[in-house]
Every structure is written in structure tokens, then in C-alpha cells.
TORKOL-4160 file (C-alpha; in steps of 0.2 Angstrom, whole numbers, padded with zeros to 4 digits, m for minus):
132
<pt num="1" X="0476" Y="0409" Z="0502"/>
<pt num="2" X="0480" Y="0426" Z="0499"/>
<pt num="3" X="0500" Y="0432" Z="0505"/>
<pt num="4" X="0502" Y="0448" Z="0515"/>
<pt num="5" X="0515" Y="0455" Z="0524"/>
<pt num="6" X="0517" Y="0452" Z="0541"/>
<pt num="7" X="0535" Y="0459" Z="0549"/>
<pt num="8" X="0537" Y="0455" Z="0567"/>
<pt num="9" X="0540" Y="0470" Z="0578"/>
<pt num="10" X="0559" Y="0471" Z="0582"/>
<pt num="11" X="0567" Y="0466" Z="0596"/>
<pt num="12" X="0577" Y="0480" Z="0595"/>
<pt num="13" X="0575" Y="0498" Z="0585"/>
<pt num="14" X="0592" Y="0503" Z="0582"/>
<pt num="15" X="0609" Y="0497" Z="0579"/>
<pt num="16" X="0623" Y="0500" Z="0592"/>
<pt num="17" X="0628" Y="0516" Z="0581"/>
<pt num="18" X="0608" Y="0524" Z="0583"/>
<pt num="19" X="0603" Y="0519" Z="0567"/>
<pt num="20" X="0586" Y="0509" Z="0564"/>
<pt num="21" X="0588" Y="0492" Z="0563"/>
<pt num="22" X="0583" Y="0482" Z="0546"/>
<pt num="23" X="0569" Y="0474" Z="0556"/>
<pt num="24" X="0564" Y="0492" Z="0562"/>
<pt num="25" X="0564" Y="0496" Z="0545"/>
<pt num="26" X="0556" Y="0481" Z="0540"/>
<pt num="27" X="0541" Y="0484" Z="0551"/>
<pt num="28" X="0533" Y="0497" Z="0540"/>
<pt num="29" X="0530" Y="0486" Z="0527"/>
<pt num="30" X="0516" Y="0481" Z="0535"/>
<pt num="31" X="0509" Y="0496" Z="0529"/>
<pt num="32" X="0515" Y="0495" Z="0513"/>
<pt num="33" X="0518" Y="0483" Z="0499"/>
<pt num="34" X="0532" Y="0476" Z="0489"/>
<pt num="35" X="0532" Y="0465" Z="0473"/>
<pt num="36" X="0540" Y="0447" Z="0474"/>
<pt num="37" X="0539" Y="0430" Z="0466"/>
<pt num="38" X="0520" Y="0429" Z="0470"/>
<pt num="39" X="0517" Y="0445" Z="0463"/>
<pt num="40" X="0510" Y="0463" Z="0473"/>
<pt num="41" X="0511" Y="0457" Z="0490"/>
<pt num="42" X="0502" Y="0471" Z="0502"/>
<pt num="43" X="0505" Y="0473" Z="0521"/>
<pt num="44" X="0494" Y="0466" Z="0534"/>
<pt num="45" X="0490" Y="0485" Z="0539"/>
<pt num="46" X="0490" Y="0492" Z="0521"/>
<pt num="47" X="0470" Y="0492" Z="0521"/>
<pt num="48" X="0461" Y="0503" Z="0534"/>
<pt num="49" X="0465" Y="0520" Z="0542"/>
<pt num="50" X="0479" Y="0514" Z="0554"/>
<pt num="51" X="0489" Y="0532" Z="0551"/>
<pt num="52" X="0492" Y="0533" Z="0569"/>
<pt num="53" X="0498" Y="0520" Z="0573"/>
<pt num="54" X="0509" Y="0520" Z="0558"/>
<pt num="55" X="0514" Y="0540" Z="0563"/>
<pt num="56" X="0517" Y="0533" Z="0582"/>
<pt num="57" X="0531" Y="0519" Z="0575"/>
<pt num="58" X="0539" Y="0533" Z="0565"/>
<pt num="59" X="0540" Y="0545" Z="0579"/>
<pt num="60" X="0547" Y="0531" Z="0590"/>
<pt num="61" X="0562" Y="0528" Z="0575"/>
<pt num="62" X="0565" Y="0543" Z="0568"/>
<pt num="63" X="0581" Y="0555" Z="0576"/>
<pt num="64" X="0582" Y="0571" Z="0582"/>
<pt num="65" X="0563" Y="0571" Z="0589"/>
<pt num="66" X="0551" Y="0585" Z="0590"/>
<pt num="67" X="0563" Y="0596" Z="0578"/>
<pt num="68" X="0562" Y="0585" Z="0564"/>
<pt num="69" X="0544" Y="0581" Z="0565"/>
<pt num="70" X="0531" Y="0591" Z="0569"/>
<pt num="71" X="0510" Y="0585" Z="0572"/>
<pt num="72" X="0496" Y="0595" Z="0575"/>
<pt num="73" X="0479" Y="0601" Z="0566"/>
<pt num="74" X="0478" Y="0586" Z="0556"/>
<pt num="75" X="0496" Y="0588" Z="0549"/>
<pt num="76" X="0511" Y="0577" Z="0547"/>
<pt num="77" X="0527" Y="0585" Z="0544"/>
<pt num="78" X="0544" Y="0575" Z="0542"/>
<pt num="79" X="0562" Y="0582" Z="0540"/>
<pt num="80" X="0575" Y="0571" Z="0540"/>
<pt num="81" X="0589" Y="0585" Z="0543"/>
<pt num="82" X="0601" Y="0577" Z="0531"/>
<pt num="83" X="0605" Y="0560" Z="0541"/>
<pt num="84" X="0603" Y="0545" Z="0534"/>
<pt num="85" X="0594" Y="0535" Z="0547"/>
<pt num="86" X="0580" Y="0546" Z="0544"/>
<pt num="87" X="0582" Y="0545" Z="0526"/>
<pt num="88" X="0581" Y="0527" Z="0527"/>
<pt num="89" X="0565" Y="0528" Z="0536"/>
<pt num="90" X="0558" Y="0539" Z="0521"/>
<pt num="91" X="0562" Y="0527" Z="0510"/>
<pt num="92" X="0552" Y="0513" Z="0516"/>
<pt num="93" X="0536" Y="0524" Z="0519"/>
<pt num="94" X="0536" Y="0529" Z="0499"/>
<pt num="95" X="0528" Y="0512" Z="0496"/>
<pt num="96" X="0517" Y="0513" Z="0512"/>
<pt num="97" X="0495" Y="0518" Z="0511"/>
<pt num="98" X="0503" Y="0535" Z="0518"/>
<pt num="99" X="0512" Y="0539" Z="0508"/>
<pt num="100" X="0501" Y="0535" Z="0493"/>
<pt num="101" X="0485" Y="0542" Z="0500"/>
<pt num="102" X="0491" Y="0557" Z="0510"/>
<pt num="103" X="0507" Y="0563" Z="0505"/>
<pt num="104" X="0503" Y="0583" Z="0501"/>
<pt num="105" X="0521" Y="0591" Z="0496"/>
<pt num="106" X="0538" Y="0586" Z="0497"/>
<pt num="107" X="0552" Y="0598" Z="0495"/>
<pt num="108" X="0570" Y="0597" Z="0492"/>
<pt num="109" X="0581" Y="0594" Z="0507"/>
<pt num="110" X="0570" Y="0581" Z="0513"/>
<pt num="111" X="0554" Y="0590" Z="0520"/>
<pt num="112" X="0537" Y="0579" Z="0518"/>
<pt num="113" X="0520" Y="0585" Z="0524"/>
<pt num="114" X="0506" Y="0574" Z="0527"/>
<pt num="115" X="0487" Y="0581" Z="0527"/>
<pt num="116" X="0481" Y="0567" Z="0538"/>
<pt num="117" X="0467" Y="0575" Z="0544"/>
<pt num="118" X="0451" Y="0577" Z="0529"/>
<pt num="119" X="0443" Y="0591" Z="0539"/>
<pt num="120" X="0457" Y="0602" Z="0542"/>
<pt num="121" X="0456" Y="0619" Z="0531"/>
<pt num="122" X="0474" Y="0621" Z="0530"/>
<pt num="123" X="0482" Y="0618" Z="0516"/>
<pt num="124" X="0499" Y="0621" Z="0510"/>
<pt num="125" X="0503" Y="0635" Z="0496"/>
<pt num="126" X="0517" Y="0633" Z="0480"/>
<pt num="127" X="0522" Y="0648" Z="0476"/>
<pt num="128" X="0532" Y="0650" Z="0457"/>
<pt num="129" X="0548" Y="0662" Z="0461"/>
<pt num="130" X="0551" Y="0668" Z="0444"/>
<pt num="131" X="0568" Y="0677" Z="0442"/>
<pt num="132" X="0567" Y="0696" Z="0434"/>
């Protein structure tokens, strides 16, 4: 039988300081993987196009609301504004499908954009600054 992932959702989200709890964390595993004795173990939501839902649990987790995120026309944009809550959040969707499948830029400071939607034209531009 093959192992996956399958955190519980948590009882509770956040700690009595406002941070999210390790099983809040936890919980986006299942759309992730993580290696362990058995090998490349892969979360029970890994496979599929469960974005939403994954995007939905993020927003209900991640502090300082509509100004640190920002959805609309097939985009996905994170900033975690320096606290480390959010950071922590980042650092378990780095091994989620999201991440590997529609991560589109990230920029110092901790700014990620998401191109979740295949059919949108927009598309983010790099500009090189080169100094004269």
C-alpha cells in the first residue's frame, strides 16, 4: 500500500500569540511532500488541481489580510510583510504542487506571485537595472 500524507485539519489555527499552529502548518502538507524513512512521501492533495482550496486555507492563516495578499485575474500574489508567521507559512508551501507548478516570480523581501490561471494574458515583466 502506497503512504501519503494525510494531516488532520487543526483544531485550532493559531497559537495564543496569533501565530499559526504546527498543526495549521502541518496541514499544507497534504499538498505537498516530504522525504522520510519510506522514501518521497506525497500528500493526499498533491495530485489534482486543488489550488483553491489550497489558496483558501492559506488566506484563512496568513496575517494581515487583503494587504498582504492579493487574488484576482488568475493571480496569486503573497507578501509576508517581514513577519514571521507568514514566513513560516512560505516555507511549507515551497514543497507544495503550488509551488512547483505555479510559482511565477519571487522577489526579495518576501513577494511571491502565482500565475494560477492558464488562460490569463498577464504576465509579469523583469526588468535588468543596470547602473551607468
Amino acid at each position: 500500500m502506497e503512504k501519503v500524507l494525510d494531516y488532520p485539519y487543526p483544531e485550532e489555527l493559531f497559537d495564543e500569540h496569533g501565530y499559526p499552529t504546527e498543526e495549521a502548518l502541518n496541514y499544507i502538507r497534504n499538498w505537498g511532500s516530504e522525504k522520510n524513512e519510506d522514501g518521497l512521501v506525497f500528500g493526499k492533495f498533491f495530485t489534482g488541481n486543488n489550488y483553491p482550496e489550497l489558496i483558501e486555507y492559506v488566506k484563512s492563516i496568513w496575517n494581515y489580510g487583503d494587504f498582504a495578499y492579493k487574488e484576482e485575474d488568475g493571480l496569486f500574489e503573497l507578501h509576508t510583510l517581514g513577519w514571521s508567521g507568514n514566513e513560516s507559512i512560505i516555507y511549507e508551501l515551497e514543497n507544495t504542487i503550488l509551488w512547483m507548478m505555479k510559482l511565477r516570480a519571487h522577489q526579495v523581501g518576501g513577494h511571491y506571485y502565482f500565475k494560477i490561471d492558464k488562460d490569463t494574458d498577464y504576465d509579469w515583466e523583469v526588468t535588468k537595472v543596470k547602473k551607468d
